[in-house]
N, C-alpha and C positions, 0 to 999 in steps of 0.2 A: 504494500500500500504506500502510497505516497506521501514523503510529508511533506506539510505546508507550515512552517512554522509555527507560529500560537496556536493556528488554528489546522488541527489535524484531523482526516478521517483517522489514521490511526489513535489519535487520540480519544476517539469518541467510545473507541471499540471497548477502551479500558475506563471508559467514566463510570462501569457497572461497580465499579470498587467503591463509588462514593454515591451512589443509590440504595441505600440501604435501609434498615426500619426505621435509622434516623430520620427519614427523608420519605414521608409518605404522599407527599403532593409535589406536583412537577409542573413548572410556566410560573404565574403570578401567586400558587396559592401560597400559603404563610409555611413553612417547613416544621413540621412536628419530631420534637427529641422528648425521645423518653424519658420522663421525670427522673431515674436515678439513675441512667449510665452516663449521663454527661454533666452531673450535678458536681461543682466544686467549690469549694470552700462557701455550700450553700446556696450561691447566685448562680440561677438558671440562664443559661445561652436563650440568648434572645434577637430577633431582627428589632434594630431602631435605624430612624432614619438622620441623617445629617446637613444641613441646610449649610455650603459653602459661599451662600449669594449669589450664585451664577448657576447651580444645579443642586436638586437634595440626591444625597447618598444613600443607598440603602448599603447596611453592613450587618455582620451578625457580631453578635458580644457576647465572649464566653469568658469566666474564669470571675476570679475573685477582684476587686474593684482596689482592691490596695498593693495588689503586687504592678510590676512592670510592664509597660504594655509593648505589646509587639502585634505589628503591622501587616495585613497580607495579600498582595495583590494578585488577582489572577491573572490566566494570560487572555488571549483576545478573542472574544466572542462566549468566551464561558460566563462562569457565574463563581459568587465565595465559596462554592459548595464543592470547587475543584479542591478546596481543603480539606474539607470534613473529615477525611480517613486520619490528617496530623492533627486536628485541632485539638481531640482528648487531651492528648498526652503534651502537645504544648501548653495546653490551659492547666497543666497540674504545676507550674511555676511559672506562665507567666498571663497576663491579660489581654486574650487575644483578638483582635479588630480583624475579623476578615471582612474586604468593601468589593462589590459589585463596583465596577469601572462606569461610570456614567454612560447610557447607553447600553450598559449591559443588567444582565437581571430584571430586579426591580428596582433600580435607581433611573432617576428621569432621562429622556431623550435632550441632546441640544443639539439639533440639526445642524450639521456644517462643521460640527467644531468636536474633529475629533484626532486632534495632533497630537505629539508627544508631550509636549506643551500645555495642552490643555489637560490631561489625564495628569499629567505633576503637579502643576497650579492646583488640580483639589486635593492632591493629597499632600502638598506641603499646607494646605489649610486646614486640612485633619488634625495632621503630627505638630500644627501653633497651636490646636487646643488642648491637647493630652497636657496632662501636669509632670508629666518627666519624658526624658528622650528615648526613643524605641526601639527596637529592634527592626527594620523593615525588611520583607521577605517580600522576592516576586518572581514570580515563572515567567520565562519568555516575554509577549510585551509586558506582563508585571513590571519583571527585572527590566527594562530598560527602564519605563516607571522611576521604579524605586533610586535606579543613578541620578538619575536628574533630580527626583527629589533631594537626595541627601545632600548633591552639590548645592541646593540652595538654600537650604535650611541645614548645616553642618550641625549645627548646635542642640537639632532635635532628633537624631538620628546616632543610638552609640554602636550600631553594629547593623549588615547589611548582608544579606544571603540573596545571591542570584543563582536560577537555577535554570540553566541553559539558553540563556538570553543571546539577540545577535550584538557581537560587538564592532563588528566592520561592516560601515555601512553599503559598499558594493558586493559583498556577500548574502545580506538583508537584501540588499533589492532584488539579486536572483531570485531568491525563493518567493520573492511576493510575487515577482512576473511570473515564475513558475506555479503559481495558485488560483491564475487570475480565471480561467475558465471552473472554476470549485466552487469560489466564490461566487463567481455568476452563476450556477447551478443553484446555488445555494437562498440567493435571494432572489430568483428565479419561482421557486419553490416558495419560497415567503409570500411573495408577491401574489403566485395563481391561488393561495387558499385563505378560507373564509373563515376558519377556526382553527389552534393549536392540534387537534384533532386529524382535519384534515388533512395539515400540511405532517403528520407522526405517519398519517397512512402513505402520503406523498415519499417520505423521505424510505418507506419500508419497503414501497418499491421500485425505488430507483437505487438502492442496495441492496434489492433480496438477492444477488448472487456472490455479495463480500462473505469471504466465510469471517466466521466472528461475530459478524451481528447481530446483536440479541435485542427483545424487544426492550427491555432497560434500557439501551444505546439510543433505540429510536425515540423513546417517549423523552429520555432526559436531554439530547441533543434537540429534540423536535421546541421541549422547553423554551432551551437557549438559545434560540434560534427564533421561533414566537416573540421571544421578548425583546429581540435584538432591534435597535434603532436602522431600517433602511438604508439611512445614507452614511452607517459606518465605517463602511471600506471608504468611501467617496475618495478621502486625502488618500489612503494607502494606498490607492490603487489609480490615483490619477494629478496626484499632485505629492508626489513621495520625495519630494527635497522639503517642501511643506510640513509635510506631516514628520519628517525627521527633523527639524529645525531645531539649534540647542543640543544638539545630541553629539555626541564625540567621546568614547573611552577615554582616551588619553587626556583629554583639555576636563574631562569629568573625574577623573580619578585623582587629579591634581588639586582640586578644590577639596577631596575627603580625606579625612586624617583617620578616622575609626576603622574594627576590622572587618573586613569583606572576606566572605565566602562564595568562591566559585562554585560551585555546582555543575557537571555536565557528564551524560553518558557518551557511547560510544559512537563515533562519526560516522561509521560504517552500517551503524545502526539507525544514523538519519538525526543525532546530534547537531545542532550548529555550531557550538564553542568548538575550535580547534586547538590544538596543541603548540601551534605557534604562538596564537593570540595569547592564551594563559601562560605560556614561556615569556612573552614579552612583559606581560604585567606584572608578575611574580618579578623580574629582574629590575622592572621601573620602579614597585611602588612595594614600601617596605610591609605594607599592614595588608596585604593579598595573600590568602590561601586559597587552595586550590583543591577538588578531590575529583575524583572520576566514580563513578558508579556501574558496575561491570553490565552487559547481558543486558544492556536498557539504552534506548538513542533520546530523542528529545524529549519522550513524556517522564521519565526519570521517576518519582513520585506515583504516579496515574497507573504505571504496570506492577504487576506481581513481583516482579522479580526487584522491582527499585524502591518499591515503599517503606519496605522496614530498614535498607541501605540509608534511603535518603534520610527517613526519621532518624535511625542513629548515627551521621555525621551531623546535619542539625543538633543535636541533642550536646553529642561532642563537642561542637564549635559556642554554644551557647552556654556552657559549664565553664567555657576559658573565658567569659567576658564580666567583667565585673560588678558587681552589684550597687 
C-alpha cells in the first residue's frame, strides 16, 4: 500500500488499535470511556472545547489537573483519538491535552486557512494558557506543528517528541505530489455523499479489494473524513510554499534549547525521517536524540509491532526530563 504521509491508506488499516470500547461513537458523536479504566488521580478524561479567537479547539483532557501537562498533536486528517492506545499510561504522570487540528474532528472549520502557520499560531495559544511548560508530542504534520511551535514560544515548551515528521522540505513535497490523486479520491467521496453513512459505504467499496480492511477502518476513517473541513488540502496541494511558510529544521532547531526526540521507523518501510537528516541534527544540535523503531515505516505508534516500542522510548525519554 502506499504511503502518503500524514495521511495514509496504510494508516487507516491500523487505526482498528485505537477503536476500541473506549470509543463507542464515530464522526461528531461525544467518545464514551469507561468510568474506571481511564480514571486517574480521580478526574475523568473529558472533551472540552478551547476558544483561540480565530477558531474553538476541541481536545480531550485526561489525567490529574496538578501534574505537568503534555501536548499532542495529531497528524493530518485524523482526529486526538490517533492517541488513545498512549494516553492511559501517559496520563498516569502527566496531564495530557490531546487537540483535534482545526478542521479536523470536532474543532471548527476556517476555510482557507490551513498552513503550517496557522495550525502553530493555535497551538502556541494553547501552550500561553497552560500554567507550566509542556511537553509537546506530534506525529507527522503534528511534529512539524509542534517545531514551529516550540521555536516560538521557547519558554512554554520543556521537551519535544516528533514522531516521523518530514524535515526536508523537497522530500515533503514528493510525497504530497505523490498523494494528490488519494486525496482527490478522497474528497471526491466526501463531496458525492449525503451522510457519514453513506460516504463508510462509499469508502467500503472503493477498498473492498485492500486486504486488511476491516469494517472499524471504514467506519472510523469514514468518521474523519465526514468531519474533515473540504478545503483542507487547498494550501497543500496547490499553494505548498504557502502552506510550508516559517518552516525550516535547521533555522527551527536553532531557536530551541530543550530536548527533542526523534522518533522514526524504517525507510524501507515507507518512513520519511532519513538517516542523513537525523545524522545531520544529532551532529548540529546538542539536545537531539534520536531512536529508530524496528519492523514499522511511518505509522510507528498506529501498528502492532511499534506501539508498545514507541510507548517505551517515550516513557524513557520523558523519565530523563526534569520535573
Amino acid at each position: 500500500m502506499k504511503m502518503i504521509y500524514g495521511w495514509t491508506l496504510g494508516a487507516c488499516l491500523f487505526l482498528t488499535l485505537i477503536v476500541t470500547a473506549g470509543c463507542s461513537h464515530i464522526g461528531h458523536d461525544l467518545v464514551n470511556v469507561p468510568p474506571k479504566r481511564y480514571v486517574i488521580g480521580g478526574d475523568m478524561p473529558q472533551e472540552k472545547i478551547f476558544d483561540t479567537g480565530k477558531v474553538k479547539i476541541n481536545y480531550l483532557d485526561s489525567g490529574s489537573p496538578s501534574a505537568e501537562p503534555l501536548v499532542m498533536l495529531h497528524g493530518g486528517a485524523w482526529r486526538w483519538q490517533e492517541y488513545l492506545s498512549l494516553i492511559p499510561s501517559l496520563s498516569q504522570r502527566w496531564h495530557v491535552y490531546a487537540m483535534d487540528l482545526r478542521g479536523n474532528g470536532r474543532s471548527e472549520w476556517v476555510a482557507g486557512h490551513y498552513r503550517l502557520e496557522d495550525f502553530a499560531e493555535d497551538t502556541v495559544t494553547f501552550l500561553r494558557q497552560l500554567n507550566a511548560p509542556a511537553v509537546l508530542v506530534g506525529h507527522s504534520l503534528g511534529g512539524a506543528i509542534a517545531l514551529m511551535a516550540a521555536a516560538q514560544c521557547p519558554e512554554k515548551v520543556k521537551a519535544l517528541i516528533i514522531e516521523d515528521s518530514p524535515l526536508d522540505l523537497d522530500t515533503y513535497k514528493k510525497v504530497v505530489d505523490s498523494s494528490r490523486d488519494m486525496f482527490g479520491l478522497w474528497l471526491d467521496l466526501k463531496k458525492s455523499a449525503s451522510s457519514e453513512k453513506e460516504l463508510s459505504l462509499a469508502l467500503a467499496d472503493k477498498y473492498k479489494d485492500y486486504p486488511g480492511v476491516t469494517s472499524q477502518w471504514i467506519l472510523f476513517f469514514a468518521g474523519c473524513l465526514w468531519a474533515l473541513d473540504p478545503t483542507y488540502f487547498d494550501a497543500l496541494l496547490y499553494d505548498f510554499n504557502g502552506f510550508t511558510k516559517g518552516y525550516g529544521t535547521e533555522k527551527i532547531m536553532a531557536k530551541i534549547q530543550c530536548p527533542v526526540l526523534f522518533i522514526r521507523g524504517e525507510t524501507r518501510l515507507g518512513a520519511i525521517m532519513t538517516d542523513e537528516e537525523i545524522s545531520r541534527l544529532k551532529r548540529d544540535f546538542s539536545n537531539v536524540n534520536a531512536v529508530q523503531i524496528s519492523g514499522v515505516g511511518h505509522l510507528l505508534h498506529l501498528e502492532d509491532r511499534g506501539q508498545a516500542q514507541v510507548l517505551n522510548e517515550i516513557m524513557a525519554f520523558l523519565k530523563r526530563i526534569p520535573k
